[in-house]
C-alpha positions, 0 to 999 in steps of 0.5 A: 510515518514508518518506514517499512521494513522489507520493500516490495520486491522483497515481498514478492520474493518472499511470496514466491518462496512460499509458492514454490512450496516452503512451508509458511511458518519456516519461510517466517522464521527464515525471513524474521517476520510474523505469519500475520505479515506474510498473509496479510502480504499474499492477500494484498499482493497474491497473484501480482509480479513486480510490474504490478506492484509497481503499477499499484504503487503508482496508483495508491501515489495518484490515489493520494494526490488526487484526495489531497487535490480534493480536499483543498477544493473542498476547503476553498469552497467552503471558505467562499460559501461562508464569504457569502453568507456573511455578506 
């Protein structure tokens, strides 16, 4: 997987600029990434401080693994279904 180039507290330093009043295209030409990433940033973490990120970040890991968990649990009863059928 890639690694992302700014991590999240640069994002959030970055969206803080902007609402301190620098202008969007100016704040993307300082920083070297496109409009598309800076509103795509402020859509997903619009609003939040660092402890949020963190909190979301936690989250989107458990998310994860919880969907990992789940699929395997998944896997094994369908392997037992198809045990039982064939007996």
């Amino acid at each position: 997987m890639k690694k992302p180039r700014y991590t999240e507290s640069q994002i959030f330093k970055i969206l803080k600029e902007a609402e301190s009043g620098i202008p969007v295209p100016e704040l993307c030409r300082k920083h070297g990434m496109s409009d598309a990433s800076f509103y795509k940033w402020r859509a997903k973490y619009g609003g939040m401080d660092v402890s949020s990120m963190t909190r979301l970040r936690e989250l989107e890991e458990e998310n994860r693994r919880l969907k990992t968990m789940y699929a395997e649990s998944r896997m094994d009863c369908e392997i037992l279904r198809e045990a039982m059928v064939k007996k």
